[in-house]
C-alpha positions in Angstrom: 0.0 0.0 0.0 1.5 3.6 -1.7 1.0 6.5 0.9 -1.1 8.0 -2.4 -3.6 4.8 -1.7 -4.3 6.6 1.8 -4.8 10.1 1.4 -3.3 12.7 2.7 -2.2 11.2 6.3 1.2 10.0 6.3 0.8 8.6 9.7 -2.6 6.1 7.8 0.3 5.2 5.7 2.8 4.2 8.3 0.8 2.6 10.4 -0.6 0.5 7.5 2.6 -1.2 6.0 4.7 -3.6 7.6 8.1 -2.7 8.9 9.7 -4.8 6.3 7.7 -2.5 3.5 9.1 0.4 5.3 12.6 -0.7 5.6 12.6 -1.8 1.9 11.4 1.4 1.0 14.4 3.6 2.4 16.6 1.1 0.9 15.1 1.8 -2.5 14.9 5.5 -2.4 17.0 7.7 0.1 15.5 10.9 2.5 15.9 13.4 0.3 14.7 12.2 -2.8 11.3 14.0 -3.0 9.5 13.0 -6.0 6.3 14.2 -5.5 8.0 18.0 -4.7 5.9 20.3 -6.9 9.8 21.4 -7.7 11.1 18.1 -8.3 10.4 17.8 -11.9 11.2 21.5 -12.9 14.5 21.4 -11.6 15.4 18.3 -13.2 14.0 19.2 -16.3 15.8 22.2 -16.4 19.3 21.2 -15.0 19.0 18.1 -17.4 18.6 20.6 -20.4 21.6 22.7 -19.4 23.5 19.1 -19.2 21.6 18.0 -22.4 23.0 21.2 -24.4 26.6 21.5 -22.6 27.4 17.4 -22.9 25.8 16.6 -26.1 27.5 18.7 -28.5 31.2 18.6 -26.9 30.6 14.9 -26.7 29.7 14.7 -30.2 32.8 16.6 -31.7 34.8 15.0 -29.5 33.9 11.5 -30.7 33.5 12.4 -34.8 37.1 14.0 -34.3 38.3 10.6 -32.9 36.8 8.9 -35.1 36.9 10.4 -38.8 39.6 13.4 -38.1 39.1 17.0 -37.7 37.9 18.1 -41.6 35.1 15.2 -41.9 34.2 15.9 -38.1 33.5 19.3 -39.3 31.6 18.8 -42.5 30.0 16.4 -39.8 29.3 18.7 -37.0 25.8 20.2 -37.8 23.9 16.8 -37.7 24.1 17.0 -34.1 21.1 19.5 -34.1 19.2 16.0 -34.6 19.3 15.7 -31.2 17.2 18.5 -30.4 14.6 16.0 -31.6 14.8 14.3 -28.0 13.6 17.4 -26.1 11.1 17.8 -28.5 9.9 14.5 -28.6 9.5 14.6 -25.3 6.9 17.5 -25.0 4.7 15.6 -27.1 3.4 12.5 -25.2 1.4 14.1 -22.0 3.0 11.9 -19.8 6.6 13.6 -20.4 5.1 16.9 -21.7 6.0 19.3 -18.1 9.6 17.3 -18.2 10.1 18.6 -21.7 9.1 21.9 -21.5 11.7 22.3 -18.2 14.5 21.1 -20.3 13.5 22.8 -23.6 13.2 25.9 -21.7 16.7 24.4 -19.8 18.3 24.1 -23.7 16.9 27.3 -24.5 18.0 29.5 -21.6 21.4 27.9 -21.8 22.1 28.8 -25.6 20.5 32.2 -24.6 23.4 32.8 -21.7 26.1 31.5 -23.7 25.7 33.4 -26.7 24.8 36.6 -24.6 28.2 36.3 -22.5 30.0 35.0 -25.5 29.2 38.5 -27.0 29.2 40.9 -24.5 33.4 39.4 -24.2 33.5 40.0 -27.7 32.4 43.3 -28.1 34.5 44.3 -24.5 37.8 42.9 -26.2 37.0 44.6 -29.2 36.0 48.5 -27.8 39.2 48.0 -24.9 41.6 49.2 -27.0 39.4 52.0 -28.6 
């Protein structure tokens, strides 16, 4: 029996599952692993689309330069926006939909600070000499 199955009572809940349920329980999943956190599942979306956009790509290059050397890994390079399909795909089922919204919006905000730093350094190396 889930504490869900109760209601709203955690103490209904404890009092109704054995102690072997209970210990199994907090060997499965530890104390601060709140799920059902109305901030659980933006933060991970999120964080796992500012992981998604940083590891992908670098990965990618790194691999295809490995792989096939540095002119074909370039000529290469631009089929890794194919993988933008995943975040995508994932806002289309409604199971997965809030999930891929956080890390579309975790891709999105990502790429937005990158560029934005990338050229606000420019345009301070450029004007420092005047």
């Amino acid at each position: 029996m889930h504490p869900e199955d109760v209601g709203d009572d955690p103490t209904a809940a404890d009092a109704s599952r054995s102690p072997e349920e209970a210990a199994a329980e907090s060997r499965i999943r530890p104390d601060w692993f709140h799920r059902e956190h109305p901030v659980f599942l933006p933060l991970a979306g999120f964080f796992t689309g500012m992981l998604y956009i940083i590891l992908i790509p670098g990965s990618y290059a790194a691999v295809l330069k490995a792989l096939v050397g540095y002119q074909r890994a370039e000529q290469l390079f631009p089929f890794v926006l194919l993988t933008l399909i995943v975040p995508i795909g994932l806002v289309v089922p409604h199971r997965t939909r809030k999930f891929g919204k956080f890390m579309l919006l975790g891709v999105v905000s990502t790429v937005v600070v990158v560029a934005g730093v990338g050229l606000g350094v420019l345009w301070f190396l450029l004007n420092r000499d005047g």
